[in-house]
MIDO-190664 format. One record per residue (C-alpha): residue number from 1; x, y, z; residue in three letters. Coordinates in nm, 4 decimals, always signed. Layout:
REM MIDO-190664
   drenti          X          Y          Z   gukol
      NUM          X          Y          Z     Ala
...
REM end
This chain:
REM MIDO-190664
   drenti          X          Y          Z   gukol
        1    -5.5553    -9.5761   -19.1546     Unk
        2    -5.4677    -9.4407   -18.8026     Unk
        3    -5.6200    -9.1405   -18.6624     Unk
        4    -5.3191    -8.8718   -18.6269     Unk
        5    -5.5457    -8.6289   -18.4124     Unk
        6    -5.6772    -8.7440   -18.0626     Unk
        7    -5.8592    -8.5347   -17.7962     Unk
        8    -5.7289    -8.5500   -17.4286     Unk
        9    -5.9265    -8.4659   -17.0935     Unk
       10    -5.7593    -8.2651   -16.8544     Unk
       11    -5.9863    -8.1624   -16.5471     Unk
       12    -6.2892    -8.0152   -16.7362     Unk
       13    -6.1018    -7.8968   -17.0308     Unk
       14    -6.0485    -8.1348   -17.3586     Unk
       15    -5.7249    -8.0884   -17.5874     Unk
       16    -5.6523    -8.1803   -17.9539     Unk
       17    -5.3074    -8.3098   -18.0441     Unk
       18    -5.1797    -8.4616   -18.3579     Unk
       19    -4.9129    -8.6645   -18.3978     Unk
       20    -4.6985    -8.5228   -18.7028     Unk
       21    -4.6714    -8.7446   -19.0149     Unk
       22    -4.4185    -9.0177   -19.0486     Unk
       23    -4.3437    -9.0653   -18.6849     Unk
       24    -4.4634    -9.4062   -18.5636     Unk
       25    -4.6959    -9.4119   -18.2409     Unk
       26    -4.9799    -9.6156   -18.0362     Unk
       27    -5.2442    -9.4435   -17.9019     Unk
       28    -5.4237    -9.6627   -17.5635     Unk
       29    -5.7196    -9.6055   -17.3920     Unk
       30    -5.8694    -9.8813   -17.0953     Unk
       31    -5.9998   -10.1275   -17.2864     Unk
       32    -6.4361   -10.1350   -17.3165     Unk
       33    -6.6038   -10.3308   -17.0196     Unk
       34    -6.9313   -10.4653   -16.9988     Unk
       35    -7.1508   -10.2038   -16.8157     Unk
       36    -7.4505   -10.3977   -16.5688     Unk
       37    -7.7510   -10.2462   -16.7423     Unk
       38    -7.8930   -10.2249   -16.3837     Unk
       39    -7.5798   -10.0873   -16.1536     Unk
       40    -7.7795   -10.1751   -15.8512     Unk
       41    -7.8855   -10.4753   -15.9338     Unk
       42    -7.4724   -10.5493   -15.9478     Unk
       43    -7.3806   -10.4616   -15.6433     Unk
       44    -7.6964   -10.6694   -15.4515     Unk
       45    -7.6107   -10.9466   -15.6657     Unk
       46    -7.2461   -10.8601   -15.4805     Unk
       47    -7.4180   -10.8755   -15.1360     Unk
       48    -7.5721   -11.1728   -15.2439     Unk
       49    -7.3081   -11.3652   -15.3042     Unk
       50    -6.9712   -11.2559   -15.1046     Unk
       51    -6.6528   -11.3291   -15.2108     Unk
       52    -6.4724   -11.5456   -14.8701     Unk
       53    -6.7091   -11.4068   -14.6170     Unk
       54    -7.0993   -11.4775   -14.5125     Unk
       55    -7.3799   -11.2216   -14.6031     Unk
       56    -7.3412   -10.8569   -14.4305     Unk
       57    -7.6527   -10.9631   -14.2330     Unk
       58    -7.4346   -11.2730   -14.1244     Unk
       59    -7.1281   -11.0791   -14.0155     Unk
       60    -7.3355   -10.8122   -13.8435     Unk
       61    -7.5249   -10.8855   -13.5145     Unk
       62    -7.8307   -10.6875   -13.3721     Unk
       63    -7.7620   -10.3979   -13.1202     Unk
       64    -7.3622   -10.3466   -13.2514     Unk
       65    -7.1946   -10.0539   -13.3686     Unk
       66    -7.0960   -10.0687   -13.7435     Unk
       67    -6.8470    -9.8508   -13.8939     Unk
       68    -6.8349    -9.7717   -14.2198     Unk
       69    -6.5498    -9.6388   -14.3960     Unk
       70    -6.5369    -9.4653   -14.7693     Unk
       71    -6.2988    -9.3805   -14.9811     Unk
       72    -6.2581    -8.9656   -15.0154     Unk
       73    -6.3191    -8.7366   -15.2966     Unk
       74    -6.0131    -8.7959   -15.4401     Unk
       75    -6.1815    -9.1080   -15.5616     Unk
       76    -6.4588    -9.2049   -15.8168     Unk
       77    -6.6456    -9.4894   -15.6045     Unk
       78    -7.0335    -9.4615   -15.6337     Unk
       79    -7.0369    -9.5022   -15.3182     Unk
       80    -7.4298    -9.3545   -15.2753     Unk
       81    -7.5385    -9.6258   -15.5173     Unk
       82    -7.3760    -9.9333   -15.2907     Unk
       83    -7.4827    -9.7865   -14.9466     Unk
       84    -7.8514    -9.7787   -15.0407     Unk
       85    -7.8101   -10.1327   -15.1011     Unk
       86    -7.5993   -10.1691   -14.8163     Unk
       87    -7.7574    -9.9628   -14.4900     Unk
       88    -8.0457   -10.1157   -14.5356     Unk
       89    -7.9345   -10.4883   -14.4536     Unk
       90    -7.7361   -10.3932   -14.1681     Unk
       91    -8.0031   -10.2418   -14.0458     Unk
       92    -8.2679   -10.5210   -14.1143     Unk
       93    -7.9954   -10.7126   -13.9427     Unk
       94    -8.1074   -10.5448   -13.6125     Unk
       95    -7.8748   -10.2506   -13.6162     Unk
       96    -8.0363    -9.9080   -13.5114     Unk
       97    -7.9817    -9.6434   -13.7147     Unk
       98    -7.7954    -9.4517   -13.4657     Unk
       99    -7.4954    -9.7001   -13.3965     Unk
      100    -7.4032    -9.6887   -13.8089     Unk
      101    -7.1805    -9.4097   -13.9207     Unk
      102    -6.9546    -9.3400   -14.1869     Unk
      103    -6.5628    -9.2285   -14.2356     Unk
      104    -6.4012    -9.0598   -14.4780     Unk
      105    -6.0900    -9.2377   -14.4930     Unk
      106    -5.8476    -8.9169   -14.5693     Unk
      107    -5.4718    -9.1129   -14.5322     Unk
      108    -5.3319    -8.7937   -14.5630     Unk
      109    -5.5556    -8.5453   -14.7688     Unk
      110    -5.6760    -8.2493   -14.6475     Unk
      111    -6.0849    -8.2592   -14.4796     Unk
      112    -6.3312    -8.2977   -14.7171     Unk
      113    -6.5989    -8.0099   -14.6688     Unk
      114    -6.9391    -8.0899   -14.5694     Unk
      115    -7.0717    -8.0342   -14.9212     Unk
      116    -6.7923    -8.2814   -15.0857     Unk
      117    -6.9484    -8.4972   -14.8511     Unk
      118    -7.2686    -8.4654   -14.9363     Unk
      119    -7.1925    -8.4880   -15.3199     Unk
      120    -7.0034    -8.8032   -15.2313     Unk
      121    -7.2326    -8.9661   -15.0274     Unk
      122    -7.5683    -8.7952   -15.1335     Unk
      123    -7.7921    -8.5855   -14.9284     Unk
      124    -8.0117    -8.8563   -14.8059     Unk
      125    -7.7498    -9.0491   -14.6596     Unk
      126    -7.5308    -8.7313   -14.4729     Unk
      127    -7.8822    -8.6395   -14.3714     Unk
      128    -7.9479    -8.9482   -14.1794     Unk
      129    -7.6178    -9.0902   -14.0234     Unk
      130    -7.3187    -8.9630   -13.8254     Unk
      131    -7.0397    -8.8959   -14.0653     Unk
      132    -6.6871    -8.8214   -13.9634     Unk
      133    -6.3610    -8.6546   -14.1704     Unk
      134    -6.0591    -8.9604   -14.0483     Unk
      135    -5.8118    -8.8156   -13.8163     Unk
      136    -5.4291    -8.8166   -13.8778     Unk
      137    -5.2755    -8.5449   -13.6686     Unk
      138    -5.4513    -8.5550   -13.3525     Unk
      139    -5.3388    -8.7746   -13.0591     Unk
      140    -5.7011    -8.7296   -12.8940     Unk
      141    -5.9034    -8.8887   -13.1780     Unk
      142    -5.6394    -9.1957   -13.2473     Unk
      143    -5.6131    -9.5292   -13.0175     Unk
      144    -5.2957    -9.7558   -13.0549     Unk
      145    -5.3887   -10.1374   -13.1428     Unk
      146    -4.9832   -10.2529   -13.2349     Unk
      147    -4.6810   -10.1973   -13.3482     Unk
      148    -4.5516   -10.1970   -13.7267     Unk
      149    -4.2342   -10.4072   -13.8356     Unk
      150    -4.0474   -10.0365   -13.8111     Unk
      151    -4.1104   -10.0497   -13.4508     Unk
      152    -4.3874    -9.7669   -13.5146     Unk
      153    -4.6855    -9.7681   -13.3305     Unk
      154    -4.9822    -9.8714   -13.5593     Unk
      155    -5.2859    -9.5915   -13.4141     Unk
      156    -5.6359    -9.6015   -13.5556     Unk
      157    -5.8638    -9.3359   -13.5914     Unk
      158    -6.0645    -9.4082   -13.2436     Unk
      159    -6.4484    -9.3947   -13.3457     Unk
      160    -6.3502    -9.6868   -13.5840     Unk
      161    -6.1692    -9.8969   -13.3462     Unk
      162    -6.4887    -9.8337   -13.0936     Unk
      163    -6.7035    -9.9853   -13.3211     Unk
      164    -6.7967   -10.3786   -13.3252     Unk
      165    -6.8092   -10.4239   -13.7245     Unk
      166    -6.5190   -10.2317   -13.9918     Unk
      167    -6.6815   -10.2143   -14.3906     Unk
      168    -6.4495   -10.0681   -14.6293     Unk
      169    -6.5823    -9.9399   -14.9482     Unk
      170    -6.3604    -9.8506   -15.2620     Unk
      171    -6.2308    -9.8621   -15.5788     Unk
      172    -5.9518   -10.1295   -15.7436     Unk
      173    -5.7553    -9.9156   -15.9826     Unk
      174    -5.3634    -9.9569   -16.0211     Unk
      175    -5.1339    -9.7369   -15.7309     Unk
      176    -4.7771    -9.6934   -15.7314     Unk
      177    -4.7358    -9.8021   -15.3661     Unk
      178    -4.9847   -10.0667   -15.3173     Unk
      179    -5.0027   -10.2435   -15.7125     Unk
      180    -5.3677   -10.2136   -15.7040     Unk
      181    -5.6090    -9.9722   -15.4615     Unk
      182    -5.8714   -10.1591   -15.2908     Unk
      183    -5.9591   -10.3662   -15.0398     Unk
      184    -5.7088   -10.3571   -14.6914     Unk
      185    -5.6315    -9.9821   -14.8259     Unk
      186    -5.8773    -9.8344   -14.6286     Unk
      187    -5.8589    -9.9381   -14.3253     Unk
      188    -5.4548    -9.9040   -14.3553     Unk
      189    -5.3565    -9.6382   -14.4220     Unk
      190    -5.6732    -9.5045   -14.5153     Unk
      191    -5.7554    -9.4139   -14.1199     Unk
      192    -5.4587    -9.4094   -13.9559     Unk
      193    -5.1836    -9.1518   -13.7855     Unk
      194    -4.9769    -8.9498   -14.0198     Unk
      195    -4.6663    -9.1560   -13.8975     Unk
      196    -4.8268    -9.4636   -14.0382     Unk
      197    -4.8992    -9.3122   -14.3753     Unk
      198    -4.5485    -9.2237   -14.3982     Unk
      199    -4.4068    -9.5447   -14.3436     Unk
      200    -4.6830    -9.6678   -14.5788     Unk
      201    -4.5452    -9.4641   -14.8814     Unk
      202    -4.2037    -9.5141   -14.7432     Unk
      203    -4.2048    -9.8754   -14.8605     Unk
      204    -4.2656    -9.7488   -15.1652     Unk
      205    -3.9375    -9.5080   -15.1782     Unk
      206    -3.7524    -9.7292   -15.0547     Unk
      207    -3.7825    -9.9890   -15.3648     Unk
      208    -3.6599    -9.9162   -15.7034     Unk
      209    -3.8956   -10.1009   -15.8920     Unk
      210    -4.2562    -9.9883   -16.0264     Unk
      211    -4.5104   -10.1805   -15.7912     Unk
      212    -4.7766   -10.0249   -16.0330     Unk
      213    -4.9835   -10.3033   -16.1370     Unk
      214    -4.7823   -10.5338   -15.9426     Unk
      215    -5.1027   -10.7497   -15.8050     Unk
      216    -4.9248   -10.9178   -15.4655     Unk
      217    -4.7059   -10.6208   -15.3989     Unk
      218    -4.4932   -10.6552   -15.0683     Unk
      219    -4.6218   -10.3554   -14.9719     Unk
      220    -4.9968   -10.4935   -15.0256     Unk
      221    -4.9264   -10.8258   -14.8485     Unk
      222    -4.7988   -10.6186   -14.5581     Unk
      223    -5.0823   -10.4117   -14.5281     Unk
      224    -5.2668   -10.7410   -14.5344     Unk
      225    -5.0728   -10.8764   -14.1969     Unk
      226    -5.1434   -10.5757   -14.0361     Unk
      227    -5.4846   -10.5626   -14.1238     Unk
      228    -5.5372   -10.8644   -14.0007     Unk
      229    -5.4270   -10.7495   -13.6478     Unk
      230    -5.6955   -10.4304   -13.6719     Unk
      231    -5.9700   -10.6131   -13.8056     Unk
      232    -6.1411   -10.4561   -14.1618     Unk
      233    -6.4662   -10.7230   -14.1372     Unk
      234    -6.6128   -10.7188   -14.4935     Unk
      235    -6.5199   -10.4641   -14.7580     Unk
      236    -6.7690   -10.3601   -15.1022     Unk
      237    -6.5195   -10.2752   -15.4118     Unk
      238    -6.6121   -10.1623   -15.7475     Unk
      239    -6.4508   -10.1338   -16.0547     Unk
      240    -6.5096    -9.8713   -16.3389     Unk
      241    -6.4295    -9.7800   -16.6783     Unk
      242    -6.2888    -9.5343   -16.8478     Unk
      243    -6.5869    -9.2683   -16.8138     Unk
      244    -6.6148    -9.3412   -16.4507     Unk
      245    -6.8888    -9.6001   -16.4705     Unk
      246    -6.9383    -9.9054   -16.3143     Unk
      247    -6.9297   -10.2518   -16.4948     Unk
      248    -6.7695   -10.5105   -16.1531     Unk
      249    -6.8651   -10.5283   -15.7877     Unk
      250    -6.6784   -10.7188   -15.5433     Unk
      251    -6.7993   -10.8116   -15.2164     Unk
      252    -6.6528   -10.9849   -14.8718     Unk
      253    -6.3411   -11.0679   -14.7408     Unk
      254    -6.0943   -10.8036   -14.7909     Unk
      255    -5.8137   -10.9931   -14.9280     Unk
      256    -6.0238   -11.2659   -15.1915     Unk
      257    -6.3093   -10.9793   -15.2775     Unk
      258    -6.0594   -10.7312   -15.3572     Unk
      259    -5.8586   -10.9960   -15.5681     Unk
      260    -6.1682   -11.0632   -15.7345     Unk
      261    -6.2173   -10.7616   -15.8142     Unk
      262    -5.8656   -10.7234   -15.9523     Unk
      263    -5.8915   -10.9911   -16.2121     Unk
      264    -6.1581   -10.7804   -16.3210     Unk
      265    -5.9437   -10.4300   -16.3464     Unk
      266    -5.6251   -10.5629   -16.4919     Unk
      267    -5.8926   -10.6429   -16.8321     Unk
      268    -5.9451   -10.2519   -16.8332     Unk
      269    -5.6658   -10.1032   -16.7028     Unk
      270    -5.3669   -10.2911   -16.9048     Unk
      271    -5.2580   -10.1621   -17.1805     Unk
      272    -5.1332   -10.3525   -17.4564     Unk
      273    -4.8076   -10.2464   -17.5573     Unk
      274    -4.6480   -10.3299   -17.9488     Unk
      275    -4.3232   -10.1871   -17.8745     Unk
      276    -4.0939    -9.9987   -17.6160     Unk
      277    -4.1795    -9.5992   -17.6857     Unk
      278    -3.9237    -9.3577   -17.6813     Unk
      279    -4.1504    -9.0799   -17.6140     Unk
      280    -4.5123    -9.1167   -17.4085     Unk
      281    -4.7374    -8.8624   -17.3068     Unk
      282    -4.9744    -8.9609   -17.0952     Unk
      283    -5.2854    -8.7784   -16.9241     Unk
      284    -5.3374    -8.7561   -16.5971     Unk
      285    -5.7680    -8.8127   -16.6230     Unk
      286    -5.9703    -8.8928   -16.4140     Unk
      287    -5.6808    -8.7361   -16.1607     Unk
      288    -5.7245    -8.3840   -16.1493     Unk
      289    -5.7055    -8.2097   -15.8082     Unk
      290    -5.2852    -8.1616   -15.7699     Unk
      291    -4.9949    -8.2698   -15.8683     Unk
      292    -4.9818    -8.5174   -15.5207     Unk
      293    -5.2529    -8.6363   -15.6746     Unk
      294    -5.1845    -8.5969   -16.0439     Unk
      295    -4.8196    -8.7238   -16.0559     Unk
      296    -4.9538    -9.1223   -15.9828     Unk
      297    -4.9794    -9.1235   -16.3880     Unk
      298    -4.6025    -9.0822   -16.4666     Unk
      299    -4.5333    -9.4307   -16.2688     Unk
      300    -4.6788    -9.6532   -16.5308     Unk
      301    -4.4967    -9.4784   -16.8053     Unk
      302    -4.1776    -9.4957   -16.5899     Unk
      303    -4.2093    -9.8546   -16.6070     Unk
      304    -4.1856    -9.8847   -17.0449     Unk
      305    -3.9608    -9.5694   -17.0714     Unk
      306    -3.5688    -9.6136   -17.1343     Unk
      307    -3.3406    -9.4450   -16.9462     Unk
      308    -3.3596    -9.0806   -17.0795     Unk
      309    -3.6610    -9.0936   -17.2470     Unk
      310    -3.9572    -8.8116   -17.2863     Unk
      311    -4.2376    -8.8264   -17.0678     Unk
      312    -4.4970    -8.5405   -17.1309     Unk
      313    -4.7537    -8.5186   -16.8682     Unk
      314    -5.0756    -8.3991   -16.9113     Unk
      315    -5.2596    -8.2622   -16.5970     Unk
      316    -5.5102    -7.9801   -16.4623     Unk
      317    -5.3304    -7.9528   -16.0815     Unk
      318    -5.6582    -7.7256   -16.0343     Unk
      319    -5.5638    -7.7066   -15.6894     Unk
      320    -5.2105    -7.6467   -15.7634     Unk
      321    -4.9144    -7.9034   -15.5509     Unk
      322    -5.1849    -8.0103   -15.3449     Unk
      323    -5.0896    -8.0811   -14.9646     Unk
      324    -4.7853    -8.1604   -14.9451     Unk
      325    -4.5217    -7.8370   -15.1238     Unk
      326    -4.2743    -8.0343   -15.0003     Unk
      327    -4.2566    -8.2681   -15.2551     Unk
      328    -4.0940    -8.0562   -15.5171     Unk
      329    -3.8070    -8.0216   -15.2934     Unk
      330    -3.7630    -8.4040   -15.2315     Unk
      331    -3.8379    -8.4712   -15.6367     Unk
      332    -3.4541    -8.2134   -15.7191     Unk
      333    -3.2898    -8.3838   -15.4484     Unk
      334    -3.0002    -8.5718   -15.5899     Unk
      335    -2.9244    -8.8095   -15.2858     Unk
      336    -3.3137    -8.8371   -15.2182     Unk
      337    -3.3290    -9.2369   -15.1527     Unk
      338    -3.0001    -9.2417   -14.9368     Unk
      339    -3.1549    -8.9770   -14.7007     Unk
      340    -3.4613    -9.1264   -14.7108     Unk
      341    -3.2815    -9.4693   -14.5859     Unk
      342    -3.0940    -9.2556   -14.3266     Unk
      343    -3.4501    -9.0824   -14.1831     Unk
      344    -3.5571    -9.4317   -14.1858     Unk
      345    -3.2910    -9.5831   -13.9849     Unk
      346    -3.2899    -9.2806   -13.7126     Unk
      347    -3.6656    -9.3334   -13.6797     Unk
      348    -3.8024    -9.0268   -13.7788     Unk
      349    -4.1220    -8.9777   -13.8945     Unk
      350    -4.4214    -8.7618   -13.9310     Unk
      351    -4.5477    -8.5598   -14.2446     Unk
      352    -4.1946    -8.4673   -14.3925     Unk
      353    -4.1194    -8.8092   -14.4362     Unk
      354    -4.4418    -8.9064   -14.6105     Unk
      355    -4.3638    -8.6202   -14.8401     Unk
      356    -4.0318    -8.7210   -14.8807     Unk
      357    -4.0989    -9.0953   -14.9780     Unk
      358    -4.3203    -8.9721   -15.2241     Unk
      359    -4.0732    -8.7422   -15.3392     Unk
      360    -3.8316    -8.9877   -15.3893     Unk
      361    -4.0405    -9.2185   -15.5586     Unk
      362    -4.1442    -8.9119   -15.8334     Unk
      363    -3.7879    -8.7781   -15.8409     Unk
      364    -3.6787    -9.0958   -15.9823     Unk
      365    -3.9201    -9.1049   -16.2534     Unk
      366    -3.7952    -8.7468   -16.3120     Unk
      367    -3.4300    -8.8385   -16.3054     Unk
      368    -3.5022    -9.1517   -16.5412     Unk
      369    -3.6478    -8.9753   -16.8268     Unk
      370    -3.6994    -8.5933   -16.9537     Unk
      371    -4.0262    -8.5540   -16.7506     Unk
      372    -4.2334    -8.2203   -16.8591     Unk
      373    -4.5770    -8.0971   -16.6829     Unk
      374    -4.8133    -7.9736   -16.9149     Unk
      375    -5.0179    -7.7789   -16.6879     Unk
      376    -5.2043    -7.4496   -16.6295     Unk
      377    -5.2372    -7.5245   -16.2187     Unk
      378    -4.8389    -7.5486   -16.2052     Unk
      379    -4.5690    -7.2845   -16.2827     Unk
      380    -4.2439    -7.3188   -16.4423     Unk
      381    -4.0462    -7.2569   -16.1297     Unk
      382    -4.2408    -7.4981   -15.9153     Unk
      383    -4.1639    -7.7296   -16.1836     Unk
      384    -3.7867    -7.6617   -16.2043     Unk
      385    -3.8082    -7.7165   -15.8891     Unk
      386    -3.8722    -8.0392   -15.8673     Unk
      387    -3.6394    -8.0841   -16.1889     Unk
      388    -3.9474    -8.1226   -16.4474     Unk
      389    -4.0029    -7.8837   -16.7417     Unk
      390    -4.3159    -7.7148   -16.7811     Unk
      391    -4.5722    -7.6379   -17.0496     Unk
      392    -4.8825    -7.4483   -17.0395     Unk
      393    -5.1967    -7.6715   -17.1496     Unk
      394    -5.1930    -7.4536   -17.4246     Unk
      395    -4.8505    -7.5370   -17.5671     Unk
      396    -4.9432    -7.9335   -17.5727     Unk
      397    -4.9011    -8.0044   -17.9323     Unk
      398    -4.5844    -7.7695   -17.9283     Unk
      399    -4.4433    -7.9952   -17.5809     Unk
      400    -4.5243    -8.2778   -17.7991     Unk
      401    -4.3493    -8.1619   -18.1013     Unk
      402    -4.0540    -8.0274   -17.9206     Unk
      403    -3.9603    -8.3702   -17.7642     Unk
      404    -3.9981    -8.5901   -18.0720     Unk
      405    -3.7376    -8.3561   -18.2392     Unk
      406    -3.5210    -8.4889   -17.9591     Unk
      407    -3.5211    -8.8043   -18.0603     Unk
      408    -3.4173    -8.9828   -18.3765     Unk
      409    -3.7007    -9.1962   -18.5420     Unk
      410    -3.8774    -9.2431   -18.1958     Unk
      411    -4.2113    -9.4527   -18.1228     Unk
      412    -4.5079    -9.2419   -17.9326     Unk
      413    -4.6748    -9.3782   -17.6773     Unk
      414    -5.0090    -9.1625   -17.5943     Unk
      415    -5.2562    -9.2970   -17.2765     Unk
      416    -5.5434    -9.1109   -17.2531     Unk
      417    -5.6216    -9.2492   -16.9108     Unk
      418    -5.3089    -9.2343   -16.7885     Unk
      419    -5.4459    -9.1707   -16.4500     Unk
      420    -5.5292    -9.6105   -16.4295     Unk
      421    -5.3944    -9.7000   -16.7155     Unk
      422    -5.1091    -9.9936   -16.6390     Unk
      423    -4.8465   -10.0686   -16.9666     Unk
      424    -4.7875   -10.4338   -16.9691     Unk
      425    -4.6316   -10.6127   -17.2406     Unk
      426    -4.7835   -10.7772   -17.5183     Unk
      427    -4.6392   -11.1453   -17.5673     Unk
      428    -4.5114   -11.1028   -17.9409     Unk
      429    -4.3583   -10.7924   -17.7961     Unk
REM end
């Protein structure tokens, strides 16, 4: 017999909710992975053998500068654990100490503080090597090395470009813009201008279909090209379950490490479905910082749902709509995609039109279905706002409740990791 009563994370907090008797539902979590009994033993084993690419202590040459650049706190990389096997083979390589540093790669977030960046790096690592916040804003710290399809020039955070060897480090988990995080990512637009992070997420706005998931997404392969022009020499990317540990490392060339490493995600992060739901609620975990943040886990819902279904979403938003206000305007605007199109065209760019490419992209899932924040960081008129409802984390099982008395017989869909988690469809389905 099925389990009517499920607990849900949401930032630190857990929540009970039961699903009421007689109505018919799913409940999907990642699937279990294999965990390496000795993490660090995985990712030299990764070094070891490199997916497409010589050793690191092939592709790095003595005296250079190496730059290495990490994924930010948004993001659940252990990235301590793969640059203590890591710093030291570049530097038994015959590169000093003092030419290797590390950048946060920030795309558009706001600057991590110097204790985020010791809790993400560790203190013996921040202690020893240069470590840098990525510019996006300022025209003195970014160097122009091309020109995007858009006719927009493609500028690099300059201490990067300066150096003789790029290493990404990150994560594969599924994004709405790119199909799957990872590898080119963080070079592009991990660490470049604002302008270029715009036009990243505008690709995404512009398209009507979910690219969650999507594993050769256009917008991926173009990142690719234009990687290729920057030069991203080697990239580390791990993969982890559902309680944030590891069990894959990928290591090498940045496009056949991080598809490696992708075969290895889509066997935790699909989910199974037995039938179209009418109603899903879905939590946001491990997301939990803000709503620009938090709203990535109504895309792979959006992708199941029928038109004018019920889409309950679970999420802390501890640090309220996060960077970018904006977006709540761009989510209520009725004509969002044409102006979008029209901004394109004209050439404008900048910060507004990052935020309004997202905002298009999450005012569509909010058009599609009845979409309702359950959350304690968000208030009911920043929610109408962006034409959501709102619930206090309190009022889950009555949000719950409420929108399966909408609907006549419906199927429940609940993803407790609904943060990564990507709906595909079973084949009997």
């Amino acid at each position: 017999m099925e389990h009517r009563t499920v607990s849900l994370r949401c930032g630190p907090n857990r929540y009970e909710v039961t699903v009421p008797e007689g109505v018919r539902f799913q409940y999907a979590a990642l699937r279990p992975a294999h965990r390496p009994e000795d993490p660090a033993a995985a990712v030299r084993a990764a070094l070891d053998h490199p997916v497409g690419a010589p050793p690191i202590e092939q592709v790095v040459r003595p005296g250079q500068k190496v730059c290495i650049i990490s994924d930010d706190n948004t993001r659940m990389t252990p990235v301590p654990l793969i640059l203590r096997e890591l710093l030291p083979r570049i530097e038994g390589a015959g590169v000093p100490r003092e030419n290797i540093f590390i950048v946060m790669a920030l795309g558009s977030h706001r600057y991590m503080t110097q204790e985020e960046m010791v809790s993400k790096l560790g203190q013996d690592i921040f202690d020893r090597y240069r470590v840098y916040n990525s510019e996006f804003e300022n025209p003195d710290q970014l160097v122009q090395v091309g020109s995007s399809e858009l006719g927009t020039p493609i500028r690099v955070f300059a201490p990067a470009m300066e150096a003789d060897v790029r290493i990404g480090i990150g994560s594969v988990v599924p994004h709405g813009c790119m199909g799957w995080s990872g590898g080119a990512k963080i070079l592009y637009p991990g660490i470049t201008a604002a302008d270029i992070v715009s036009e990243f997420h505008v690709m995404q706005g512009l398209r009507n279909e979910v690219l969650l998931g999507m594993v050769e997404a256009p917008t991926r392969l173009a990142v690719e090209k234009w990687t290729e022009q920057i030069g991203l020499d080697y990239i580390v990317n791990t993969v982890l379950d559902e309680n944030m540990q590891l069990c894959h490392v990928s290591a090498g060339h940045y496009v056949q490490a991080q598809r490696q490493a992708v075969s290895h995600a889509r066997q935790i992060y699909g989910i199974p479905l037995r039938q179209r739901p009418d109603v899903v609620l879905t939590c946001a975990y491990p997301i939990h910082m803000d709503f620009w943040q938090c709203g990535k886990a109504a895309y792979g819902p959006a992708s199941v749902l029928p038109q004018g279904g019920e889409l309950l979403l679970l999420a802390a938003c501890s640090e309220g709509v996060g960077p970018h206000p904006k977006i709540l305007d761009y989510m209520g605007m009725d004509q969002g995609q044409q102006e979008l199109e029209r901004r394109v065209q004209t050439r404008q760019t900048g910060e507004d039109l990052l935020t309004m490419a997202v905002g298009v992209s999450m005012g569509r899932v909010a058009r599609q279905c009845r979409m309702t924040l359950i959350s304690d960081g968000m208030t009911q008129a920043q929610c109408a706002q962006a034409g959501m409802w709102h619930r206090a984390e309190s009022q889950l099982q009555q949000a719950l409740e409420e929108a399966l008395a909408r609907r006549t017989d419906p199927f429940l869909l609940i993803l407790s990791e609904g943060g990564e988690a990507v709906p595909i469809w079973e084949t009997s389905a």
